[in-house]
C-alpha positions as CSV (number, residue, x, y, z in Angstrom):
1,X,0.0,0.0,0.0
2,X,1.4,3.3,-0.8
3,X,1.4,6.0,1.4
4,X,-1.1,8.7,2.1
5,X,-0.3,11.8,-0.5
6,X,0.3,15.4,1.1
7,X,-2.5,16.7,2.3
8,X,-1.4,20.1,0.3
9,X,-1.6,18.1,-2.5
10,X,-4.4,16.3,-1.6
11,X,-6.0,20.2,-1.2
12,X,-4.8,20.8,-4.9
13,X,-6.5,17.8,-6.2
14,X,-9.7,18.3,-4.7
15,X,-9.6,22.0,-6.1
16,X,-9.1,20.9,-9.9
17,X,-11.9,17.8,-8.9
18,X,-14.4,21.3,-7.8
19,X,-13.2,23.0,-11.0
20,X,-14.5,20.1,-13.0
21,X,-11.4,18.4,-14.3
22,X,-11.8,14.6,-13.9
23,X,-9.7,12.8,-11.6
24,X,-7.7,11.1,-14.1
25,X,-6.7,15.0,-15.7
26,X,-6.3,16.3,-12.1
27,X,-4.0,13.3,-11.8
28,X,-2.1,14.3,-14.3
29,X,-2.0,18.0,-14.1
30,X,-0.2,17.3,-10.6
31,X,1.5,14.5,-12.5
32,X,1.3,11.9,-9.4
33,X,0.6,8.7,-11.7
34,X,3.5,6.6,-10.3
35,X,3.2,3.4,-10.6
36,X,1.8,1.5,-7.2
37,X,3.8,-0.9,-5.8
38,X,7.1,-2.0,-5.8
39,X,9.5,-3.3,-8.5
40,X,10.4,-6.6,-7.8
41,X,13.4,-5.7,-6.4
42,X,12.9,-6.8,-2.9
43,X,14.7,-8.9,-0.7
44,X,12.5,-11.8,-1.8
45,X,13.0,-11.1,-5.7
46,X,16.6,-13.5,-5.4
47,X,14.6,-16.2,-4.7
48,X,12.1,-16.5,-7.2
49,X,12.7,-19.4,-9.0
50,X,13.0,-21.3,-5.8
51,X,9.3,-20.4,-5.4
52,X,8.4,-21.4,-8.4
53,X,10.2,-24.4,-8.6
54,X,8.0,-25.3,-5.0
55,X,4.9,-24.6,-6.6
56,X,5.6,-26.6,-9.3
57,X,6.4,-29.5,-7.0
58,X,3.3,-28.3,-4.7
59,X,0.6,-27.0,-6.7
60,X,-1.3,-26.9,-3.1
61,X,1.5,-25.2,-0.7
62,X,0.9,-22.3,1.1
63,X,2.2,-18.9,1.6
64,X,3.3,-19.7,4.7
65,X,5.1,-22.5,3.6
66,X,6.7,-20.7,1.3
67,X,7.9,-18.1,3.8
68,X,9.2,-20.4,5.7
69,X,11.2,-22.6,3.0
70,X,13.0,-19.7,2.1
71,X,14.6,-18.6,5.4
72,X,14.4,-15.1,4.9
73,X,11.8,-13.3,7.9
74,X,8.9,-10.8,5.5
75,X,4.9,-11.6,5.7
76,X,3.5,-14.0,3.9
77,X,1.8,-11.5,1.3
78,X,5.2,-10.5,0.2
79,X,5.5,-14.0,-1.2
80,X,2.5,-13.8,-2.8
81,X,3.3,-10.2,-4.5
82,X,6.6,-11.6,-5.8
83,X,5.0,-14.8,-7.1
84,X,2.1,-12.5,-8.8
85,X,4.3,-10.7,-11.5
């Protein structure tokens, strides 16, 4: 989850939104469309084809599992963000 945007900026945006701009051109007037997320690059990403390689072998194991087999201490839903790109 990203986190929460300025709330001077926030005030900006709901000022074009009142002026009648949609929120896709306020968007870009303030040009804040970054891309959610992160970019694979976490401390999981090393260890991809491990993962894969257990799914493969374990159509049915679990996040946690996964977690665990790895060795490396992040919440499950990192593993499942990893394994979703």
């Amino acid at each position: 989850m990203s986190s929460p945007l300025p709330s001077a900026l926030r005030a900006r945006f709901q000022r074009y939104i009142e002026e009648g701009l949609s929120g896709r051109a306020a968007a870009l007037r303030l040009k804040h469309l970054l891309p959610q997320g992160h970019d694979g690059r976490g401390k999981l990403a090393p260890h991809r084809a491990f993962f894969e390689e257990l799914v493969t072998q374990d159509s049915d194991i679990t996040l946690f599992e996964l977690r665990d087999a790895v060795g490396v201490q992040v919440h499950h839903s990192s593993v499942a963000d990893l394994l979703s790109y």
